[in-house]
FINU-488642 format. One record per residue: residue number from 0; residue in one letter; x, y, z of N, C-alpha, C in turn. Coordinates in nm, 2 decimals. Layout:
# residues N
@resi = NUM	resn = a	n_east = X	n_north = Y	n_up = Z	ca_east = X	ca_north = Y	ca_up = Z	c_east = X	c_north = Y	c_up = Z
...
***
This chain:
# residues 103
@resi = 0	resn = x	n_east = 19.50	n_north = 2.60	n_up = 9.19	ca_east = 19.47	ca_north = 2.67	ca_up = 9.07	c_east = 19.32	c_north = 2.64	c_up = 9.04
@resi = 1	resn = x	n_east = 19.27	n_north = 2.74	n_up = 9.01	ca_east = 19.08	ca_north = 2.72	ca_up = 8.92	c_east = 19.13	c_north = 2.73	c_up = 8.78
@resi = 2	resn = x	n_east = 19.00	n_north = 2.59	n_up = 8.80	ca_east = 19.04	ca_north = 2.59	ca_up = 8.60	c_east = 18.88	c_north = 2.58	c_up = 8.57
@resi = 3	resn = x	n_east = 18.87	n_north = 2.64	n_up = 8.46	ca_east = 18.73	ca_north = 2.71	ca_up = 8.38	c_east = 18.72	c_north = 2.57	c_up = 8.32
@resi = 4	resn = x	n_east = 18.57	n_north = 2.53	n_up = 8.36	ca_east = 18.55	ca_north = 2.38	ca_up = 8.31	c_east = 18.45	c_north = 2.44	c_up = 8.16
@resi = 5	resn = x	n_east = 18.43	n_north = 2.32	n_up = 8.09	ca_east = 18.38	ca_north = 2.33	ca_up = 7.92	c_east = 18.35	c_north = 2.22	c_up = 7.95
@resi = 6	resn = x	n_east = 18.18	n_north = 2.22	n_up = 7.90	ca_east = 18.13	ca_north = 2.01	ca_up = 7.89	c_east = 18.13	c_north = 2.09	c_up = 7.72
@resi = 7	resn = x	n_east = 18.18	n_north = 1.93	n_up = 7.63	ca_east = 18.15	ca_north = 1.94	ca_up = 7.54	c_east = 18.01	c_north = 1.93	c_up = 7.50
@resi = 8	resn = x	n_east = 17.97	n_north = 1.93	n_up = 7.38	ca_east = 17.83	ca_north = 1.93	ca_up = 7.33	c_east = 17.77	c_north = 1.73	c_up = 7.30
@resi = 9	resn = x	n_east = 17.91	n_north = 1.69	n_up = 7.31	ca_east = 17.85	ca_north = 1.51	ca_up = 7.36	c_east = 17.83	c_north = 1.50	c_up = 7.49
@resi = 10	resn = x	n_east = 17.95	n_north = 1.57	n_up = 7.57	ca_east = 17.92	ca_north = 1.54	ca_up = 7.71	c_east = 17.79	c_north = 1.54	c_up = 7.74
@resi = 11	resn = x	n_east = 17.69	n_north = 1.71	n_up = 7.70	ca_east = 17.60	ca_north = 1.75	ca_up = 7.72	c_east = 17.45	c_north = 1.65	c_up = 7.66
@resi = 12	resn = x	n_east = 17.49	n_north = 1.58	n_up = 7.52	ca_east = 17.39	ca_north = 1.50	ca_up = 7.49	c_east = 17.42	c_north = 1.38	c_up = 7.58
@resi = 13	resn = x	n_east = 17.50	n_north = 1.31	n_up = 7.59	ca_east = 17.47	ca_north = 1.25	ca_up = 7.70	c_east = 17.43	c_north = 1.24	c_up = 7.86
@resi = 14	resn = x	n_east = 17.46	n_north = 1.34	n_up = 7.89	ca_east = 17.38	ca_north = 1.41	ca_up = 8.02	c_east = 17.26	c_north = 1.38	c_up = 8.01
@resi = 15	resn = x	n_east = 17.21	n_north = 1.45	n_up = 7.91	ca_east = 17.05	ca_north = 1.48	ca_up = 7.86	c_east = 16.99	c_north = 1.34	c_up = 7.83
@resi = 16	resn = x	n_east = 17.04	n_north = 1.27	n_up = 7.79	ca_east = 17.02	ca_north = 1.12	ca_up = 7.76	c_east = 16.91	c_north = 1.05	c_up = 7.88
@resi = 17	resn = x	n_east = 17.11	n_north = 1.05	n_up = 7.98	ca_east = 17.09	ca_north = 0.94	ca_up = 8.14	c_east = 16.97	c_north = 1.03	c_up = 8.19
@resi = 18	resn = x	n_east = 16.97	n_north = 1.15	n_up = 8.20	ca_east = 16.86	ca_north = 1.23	ca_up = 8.27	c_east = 16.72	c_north = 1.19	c_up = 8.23
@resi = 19	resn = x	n_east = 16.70	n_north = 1.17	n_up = 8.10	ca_east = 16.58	ca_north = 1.15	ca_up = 8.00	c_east = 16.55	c_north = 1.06	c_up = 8.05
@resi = 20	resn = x	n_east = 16.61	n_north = 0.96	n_up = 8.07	ca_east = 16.60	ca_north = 0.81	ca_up = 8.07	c_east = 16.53	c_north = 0.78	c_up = 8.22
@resi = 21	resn = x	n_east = 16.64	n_north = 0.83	n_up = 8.32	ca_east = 16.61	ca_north = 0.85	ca_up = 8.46	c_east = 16.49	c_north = 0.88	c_up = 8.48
@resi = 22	resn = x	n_east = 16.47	n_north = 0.97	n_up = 8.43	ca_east = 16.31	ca_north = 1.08	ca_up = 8.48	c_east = 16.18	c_north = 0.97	c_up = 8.42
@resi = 23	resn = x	n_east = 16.18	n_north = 0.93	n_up = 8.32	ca_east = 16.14	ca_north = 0.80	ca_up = 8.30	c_east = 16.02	c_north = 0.72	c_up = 8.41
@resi = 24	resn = x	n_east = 16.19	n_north = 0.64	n_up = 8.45	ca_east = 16.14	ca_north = 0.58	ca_up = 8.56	c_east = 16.12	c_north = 0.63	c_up = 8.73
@resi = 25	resn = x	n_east = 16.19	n_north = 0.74	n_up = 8.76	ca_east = 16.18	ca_north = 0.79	ca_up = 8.85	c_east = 16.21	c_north = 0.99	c_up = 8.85
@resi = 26	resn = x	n_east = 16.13	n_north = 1.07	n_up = 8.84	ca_east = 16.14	ca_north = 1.19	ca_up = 8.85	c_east = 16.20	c_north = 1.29	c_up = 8.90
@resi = 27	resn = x	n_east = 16.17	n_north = 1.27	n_up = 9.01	ca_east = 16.26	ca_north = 1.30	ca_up = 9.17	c_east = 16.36	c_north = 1.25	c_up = 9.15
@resi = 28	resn = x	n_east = 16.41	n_north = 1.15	n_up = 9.15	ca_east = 16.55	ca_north = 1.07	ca_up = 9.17	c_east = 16.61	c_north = 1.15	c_up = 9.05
@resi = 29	resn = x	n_east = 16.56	n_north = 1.12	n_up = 8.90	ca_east = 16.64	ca_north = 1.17	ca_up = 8.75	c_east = 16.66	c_north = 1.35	c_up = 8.84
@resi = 30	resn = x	n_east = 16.57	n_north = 1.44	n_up = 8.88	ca_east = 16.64	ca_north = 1.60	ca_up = 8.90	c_east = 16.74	c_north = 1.54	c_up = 9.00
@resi = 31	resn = x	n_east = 16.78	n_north = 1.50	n_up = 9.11	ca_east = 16.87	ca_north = 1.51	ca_up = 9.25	c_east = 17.02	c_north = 1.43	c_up = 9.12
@resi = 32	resn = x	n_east = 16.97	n_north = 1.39	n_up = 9.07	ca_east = 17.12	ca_north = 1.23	ca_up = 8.99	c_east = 17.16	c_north = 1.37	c_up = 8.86
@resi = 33	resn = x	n_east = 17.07	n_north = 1.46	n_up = 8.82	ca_east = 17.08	ca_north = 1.59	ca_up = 8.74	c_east = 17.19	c_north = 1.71	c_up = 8.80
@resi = 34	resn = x	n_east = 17.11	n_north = 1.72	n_up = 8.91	ca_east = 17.20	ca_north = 1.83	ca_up = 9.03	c_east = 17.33	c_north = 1.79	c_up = 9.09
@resi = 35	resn = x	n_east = 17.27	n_north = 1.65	n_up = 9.10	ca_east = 17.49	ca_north = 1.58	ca_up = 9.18	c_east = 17.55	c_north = 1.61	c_up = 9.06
@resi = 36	resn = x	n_east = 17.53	n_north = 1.53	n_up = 8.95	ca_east = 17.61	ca_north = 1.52	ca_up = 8.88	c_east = 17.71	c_north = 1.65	c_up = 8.81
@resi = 37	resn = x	n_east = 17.59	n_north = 1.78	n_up = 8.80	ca_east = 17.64	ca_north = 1.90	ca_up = 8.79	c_east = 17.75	c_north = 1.98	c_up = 8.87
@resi = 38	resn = x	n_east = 17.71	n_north = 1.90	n_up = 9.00	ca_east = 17.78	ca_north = 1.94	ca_up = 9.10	c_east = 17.93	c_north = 1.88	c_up = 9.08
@resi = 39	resn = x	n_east = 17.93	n_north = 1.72	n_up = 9.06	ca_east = 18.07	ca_north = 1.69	ca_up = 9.00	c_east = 18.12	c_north = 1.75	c_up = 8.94
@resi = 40	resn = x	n_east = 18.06	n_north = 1.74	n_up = 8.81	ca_east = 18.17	ca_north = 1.82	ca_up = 8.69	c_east = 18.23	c_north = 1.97	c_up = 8.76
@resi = 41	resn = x	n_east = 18.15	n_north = 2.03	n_up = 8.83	ca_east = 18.17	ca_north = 2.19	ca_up = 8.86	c_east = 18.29	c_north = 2.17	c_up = 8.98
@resi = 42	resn = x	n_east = 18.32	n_north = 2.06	n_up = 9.03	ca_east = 18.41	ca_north = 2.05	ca_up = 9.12	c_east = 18.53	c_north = 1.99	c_up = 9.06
@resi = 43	resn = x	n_east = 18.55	n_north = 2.01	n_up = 8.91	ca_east = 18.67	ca_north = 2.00	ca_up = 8.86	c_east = 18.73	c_north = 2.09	c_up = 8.86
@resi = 44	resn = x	n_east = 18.68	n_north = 2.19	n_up = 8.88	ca_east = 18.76	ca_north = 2.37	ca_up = 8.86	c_east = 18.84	c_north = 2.36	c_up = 8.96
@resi = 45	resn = x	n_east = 18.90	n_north = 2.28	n_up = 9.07	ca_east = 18.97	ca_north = 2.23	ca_up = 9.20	c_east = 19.06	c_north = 2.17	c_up = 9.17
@resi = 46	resn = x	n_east = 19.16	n_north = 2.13	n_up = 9.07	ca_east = 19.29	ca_north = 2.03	ca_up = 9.16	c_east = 19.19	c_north = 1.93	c_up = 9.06
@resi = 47	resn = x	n_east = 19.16	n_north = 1.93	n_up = 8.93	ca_east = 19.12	ca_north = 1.83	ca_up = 8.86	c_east = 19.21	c_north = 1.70	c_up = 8.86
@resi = 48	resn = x	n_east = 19.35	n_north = 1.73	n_up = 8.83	ca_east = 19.47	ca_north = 1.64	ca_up = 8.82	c_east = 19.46	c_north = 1.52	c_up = 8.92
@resi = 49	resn = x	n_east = 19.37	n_north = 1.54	n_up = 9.05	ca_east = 19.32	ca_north = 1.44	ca_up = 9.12	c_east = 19.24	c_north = 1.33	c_up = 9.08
@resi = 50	resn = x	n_east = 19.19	n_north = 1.37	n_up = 9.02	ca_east = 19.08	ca_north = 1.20	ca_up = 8.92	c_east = 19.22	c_north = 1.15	c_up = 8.84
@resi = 51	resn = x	n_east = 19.17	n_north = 0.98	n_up = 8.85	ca_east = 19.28	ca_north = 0.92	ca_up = 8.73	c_east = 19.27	c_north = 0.91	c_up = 8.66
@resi = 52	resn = x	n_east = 19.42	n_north = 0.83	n_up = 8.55	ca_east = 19.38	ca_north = 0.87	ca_up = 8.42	c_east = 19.27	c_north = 0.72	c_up = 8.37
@resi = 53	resn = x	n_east = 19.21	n_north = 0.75	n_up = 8.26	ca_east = 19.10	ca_north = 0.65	ca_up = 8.24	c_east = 19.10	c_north = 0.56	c_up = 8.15
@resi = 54	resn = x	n_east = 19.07	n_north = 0.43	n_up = 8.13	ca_east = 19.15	ca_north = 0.31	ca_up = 8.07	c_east = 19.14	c_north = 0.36	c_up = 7.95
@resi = 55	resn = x	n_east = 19.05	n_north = 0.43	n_up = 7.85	ca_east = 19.10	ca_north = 0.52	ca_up = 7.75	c_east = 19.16	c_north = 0.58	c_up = 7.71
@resi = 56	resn = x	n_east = 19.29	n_north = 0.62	n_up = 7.81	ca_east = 19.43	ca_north = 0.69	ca_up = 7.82	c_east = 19.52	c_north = 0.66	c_up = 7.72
@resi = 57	resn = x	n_east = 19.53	n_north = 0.48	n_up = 7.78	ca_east = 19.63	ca_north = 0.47	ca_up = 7.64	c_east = 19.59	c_north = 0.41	c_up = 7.51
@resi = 58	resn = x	n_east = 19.48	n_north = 0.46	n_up = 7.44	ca_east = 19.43	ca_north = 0.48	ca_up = 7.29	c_east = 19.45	c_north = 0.66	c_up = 7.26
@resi = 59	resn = x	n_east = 19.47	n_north = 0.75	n_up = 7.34	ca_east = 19.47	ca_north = 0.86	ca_up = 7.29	c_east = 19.56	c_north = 0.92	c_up = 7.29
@resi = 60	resn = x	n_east = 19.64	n_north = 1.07	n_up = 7.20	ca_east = 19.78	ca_north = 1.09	ca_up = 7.27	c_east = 19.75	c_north = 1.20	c_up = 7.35
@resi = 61	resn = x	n_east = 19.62	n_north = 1.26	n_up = 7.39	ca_east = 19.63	ca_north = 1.31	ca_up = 7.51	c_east = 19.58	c_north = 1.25	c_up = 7.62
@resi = 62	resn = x	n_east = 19.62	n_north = 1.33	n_up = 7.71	ca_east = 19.59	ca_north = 1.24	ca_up = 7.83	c_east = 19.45	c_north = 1.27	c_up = 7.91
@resi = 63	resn = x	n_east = 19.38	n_north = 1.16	n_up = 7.90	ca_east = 19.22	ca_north = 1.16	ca_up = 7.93	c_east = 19.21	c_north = 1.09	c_up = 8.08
@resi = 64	resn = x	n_east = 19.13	n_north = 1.15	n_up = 8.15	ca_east = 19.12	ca_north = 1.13	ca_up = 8.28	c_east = 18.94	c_north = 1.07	c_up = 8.30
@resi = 65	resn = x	n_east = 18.90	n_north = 1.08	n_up = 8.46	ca_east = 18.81	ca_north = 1.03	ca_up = 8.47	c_east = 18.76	c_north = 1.07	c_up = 8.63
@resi = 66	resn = x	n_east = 18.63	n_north = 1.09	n_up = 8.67	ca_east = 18.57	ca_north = 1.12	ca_up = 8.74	c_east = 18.47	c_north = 0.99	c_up = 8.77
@resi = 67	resn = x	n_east = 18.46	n_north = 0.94	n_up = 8.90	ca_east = 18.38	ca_north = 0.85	ca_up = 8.87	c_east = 18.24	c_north = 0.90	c_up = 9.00
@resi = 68	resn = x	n_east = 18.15	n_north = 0.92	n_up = 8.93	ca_east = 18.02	ca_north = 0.95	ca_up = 9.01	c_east = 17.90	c_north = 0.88	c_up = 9.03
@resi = 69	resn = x	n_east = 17.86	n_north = 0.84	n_up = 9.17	ca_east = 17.74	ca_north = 0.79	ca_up = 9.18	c_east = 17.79	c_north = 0.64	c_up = 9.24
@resi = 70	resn = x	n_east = 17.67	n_north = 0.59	n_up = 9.30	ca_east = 17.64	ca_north = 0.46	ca_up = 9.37	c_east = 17.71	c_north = 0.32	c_up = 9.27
@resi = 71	resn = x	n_east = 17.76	n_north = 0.26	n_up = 9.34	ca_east = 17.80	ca_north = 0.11	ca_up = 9.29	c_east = 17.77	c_north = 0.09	c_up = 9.16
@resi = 72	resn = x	n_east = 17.61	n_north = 0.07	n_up = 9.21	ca_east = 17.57	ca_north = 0.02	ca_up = 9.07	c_east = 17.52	c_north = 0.10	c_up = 8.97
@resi = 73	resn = x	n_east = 17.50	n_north = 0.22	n_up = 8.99	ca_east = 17.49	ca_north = 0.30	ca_up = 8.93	c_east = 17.61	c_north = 0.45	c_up = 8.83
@resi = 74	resn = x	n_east = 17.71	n_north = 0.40	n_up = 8.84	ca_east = 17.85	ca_north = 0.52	ca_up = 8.88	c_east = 17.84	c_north = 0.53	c_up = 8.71
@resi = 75	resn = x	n_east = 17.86	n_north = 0.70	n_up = 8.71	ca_east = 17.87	ca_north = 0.71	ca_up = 8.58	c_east = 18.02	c_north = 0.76	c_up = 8.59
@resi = 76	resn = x	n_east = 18.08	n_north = 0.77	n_up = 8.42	ca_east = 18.21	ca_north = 0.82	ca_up = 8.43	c_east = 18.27	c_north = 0.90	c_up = 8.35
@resi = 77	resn = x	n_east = 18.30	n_north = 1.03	n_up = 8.46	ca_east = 18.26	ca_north = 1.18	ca_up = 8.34	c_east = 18.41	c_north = 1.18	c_up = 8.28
@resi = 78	resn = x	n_east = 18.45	n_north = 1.17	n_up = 8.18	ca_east = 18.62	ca_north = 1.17	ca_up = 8.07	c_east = 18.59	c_north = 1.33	c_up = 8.07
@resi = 79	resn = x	n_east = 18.69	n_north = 1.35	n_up = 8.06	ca_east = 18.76	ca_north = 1.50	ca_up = 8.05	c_east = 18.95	c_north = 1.52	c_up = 8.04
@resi = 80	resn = x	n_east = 18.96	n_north = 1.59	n_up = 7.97	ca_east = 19.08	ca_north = 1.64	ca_up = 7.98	c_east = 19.12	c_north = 1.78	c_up = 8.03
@resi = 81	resn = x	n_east = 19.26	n_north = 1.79	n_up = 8.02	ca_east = 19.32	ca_north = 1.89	ca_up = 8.10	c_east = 19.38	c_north = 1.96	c_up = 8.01
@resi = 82	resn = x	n_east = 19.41	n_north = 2.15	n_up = 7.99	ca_east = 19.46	ca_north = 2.17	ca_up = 7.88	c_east = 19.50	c_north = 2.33	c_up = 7.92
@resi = 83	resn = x	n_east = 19.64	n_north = 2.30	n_up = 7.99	ca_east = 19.64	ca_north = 2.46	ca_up = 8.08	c_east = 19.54	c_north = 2.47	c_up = 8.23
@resi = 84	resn = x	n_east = 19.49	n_north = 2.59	n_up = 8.20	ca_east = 19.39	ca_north = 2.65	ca_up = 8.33	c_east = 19.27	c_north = 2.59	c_up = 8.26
@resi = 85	resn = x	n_east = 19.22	n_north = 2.50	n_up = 8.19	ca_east = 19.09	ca_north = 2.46	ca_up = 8.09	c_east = 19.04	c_north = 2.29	c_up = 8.08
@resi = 86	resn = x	n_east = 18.89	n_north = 2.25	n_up = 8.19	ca_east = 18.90	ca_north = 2.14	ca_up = 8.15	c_east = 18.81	c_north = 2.11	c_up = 8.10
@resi = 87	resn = x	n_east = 18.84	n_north = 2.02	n_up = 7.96	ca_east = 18.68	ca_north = 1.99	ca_up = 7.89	c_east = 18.62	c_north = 1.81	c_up = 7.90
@resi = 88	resn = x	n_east = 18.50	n_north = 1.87	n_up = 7.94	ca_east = 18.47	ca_north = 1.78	ca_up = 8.00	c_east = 18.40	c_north = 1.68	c_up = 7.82
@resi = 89	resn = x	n_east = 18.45	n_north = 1.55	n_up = 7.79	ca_east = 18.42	ca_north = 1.50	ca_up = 7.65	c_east = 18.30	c_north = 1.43	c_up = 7.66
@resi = 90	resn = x	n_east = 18.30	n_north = 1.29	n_up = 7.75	ca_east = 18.23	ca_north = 1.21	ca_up = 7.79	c_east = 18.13	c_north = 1.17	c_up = 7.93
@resi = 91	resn = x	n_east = 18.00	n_north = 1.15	n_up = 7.92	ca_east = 17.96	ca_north = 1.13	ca_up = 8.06	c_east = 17.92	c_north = 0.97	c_up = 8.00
@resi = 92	resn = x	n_east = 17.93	n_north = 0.86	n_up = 8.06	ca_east = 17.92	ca_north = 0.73	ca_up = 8.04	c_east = 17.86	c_north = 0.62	c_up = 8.15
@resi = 93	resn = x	n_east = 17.76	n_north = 0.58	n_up = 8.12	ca_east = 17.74	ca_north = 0.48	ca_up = 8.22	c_east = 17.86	c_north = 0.42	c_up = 8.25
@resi = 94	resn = x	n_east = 17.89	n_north = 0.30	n_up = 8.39	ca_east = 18.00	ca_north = 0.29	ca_up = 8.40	c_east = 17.98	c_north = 0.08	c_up = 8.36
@resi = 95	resn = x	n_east = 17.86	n_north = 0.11	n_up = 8.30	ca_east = 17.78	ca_north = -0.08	ca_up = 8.24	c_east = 17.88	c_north = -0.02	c_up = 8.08
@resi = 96	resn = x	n_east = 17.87	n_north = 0.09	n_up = 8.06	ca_east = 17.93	ca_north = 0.09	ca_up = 7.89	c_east = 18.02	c_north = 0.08	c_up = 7.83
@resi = 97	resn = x	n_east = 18.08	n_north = 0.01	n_up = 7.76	ca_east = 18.24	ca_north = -0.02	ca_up = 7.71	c_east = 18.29	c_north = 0.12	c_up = 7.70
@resi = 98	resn = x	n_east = 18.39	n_north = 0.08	n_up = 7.71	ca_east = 18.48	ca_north = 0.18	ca_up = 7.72	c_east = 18.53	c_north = 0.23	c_up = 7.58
@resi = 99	resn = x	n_east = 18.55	n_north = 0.37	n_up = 7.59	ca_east = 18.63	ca_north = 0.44	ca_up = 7.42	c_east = 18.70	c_north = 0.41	c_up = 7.36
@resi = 100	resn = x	n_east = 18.74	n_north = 0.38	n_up = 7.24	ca_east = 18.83	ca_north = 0.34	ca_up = 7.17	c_east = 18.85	c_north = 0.48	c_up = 7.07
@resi = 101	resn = x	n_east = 18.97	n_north = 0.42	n_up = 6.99	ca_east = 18.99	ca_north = 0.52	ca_up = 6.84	c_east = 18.92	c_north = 0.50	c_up = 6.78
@resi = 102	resn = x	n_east = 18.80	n_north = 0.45	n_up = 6.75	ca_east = 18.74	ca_north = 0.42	ca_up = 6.65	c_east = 18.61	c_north = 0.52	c_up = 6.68
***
């Protein structure tokens, strides 16, 4: 099944963030860590149900999943949920940053 991916408008400021940040210190590296990462999210429209669900799961009553992208030390971790043929993608997160709560 293809499912029609949605980054929310946090996902998206956070995107814009790590990229900012990246480009920073390295230019080159922040576009190629810009382009993978796009390439993740866009490879959820595949059999999303394959990422697991993410320790955030059980504070929410939906069921929030997780993608984890990039190098060791670097893995960011894209939250999204599932909703029918529709996945919205909520969170991109360094994977150094506490994790979501209800709050």
């Amino acid at each position: 099944m293809i499912c029609h991916v949605i980054i929310q408008p946090q996902a998206e400021a956070e995107i814009e963030a790590a990229y900012l940040w990246k480009h920073d210190n390295a230019p080159q590296a922040a576009a190629r860590w810009f382009a993978d990462i796009a390439e993740a999210i866009n490879s959820l429209d595949e059999f999303p149900a394959r990422c697991p669900l993410a320790p955030e799961n059980e504070h929410f009553t939906q069921e929030i999943r997780q993608l984890l992208h990039g190098p060791r030390h670097d893995v960011y971790r894209i939250l999204f949920t599932i909703q029918d043929d529709t996945v919205h993608v909520l969170h991109v997160r360094h994977g150094a940053q506490q994790h979501l709560t209800e709050d």
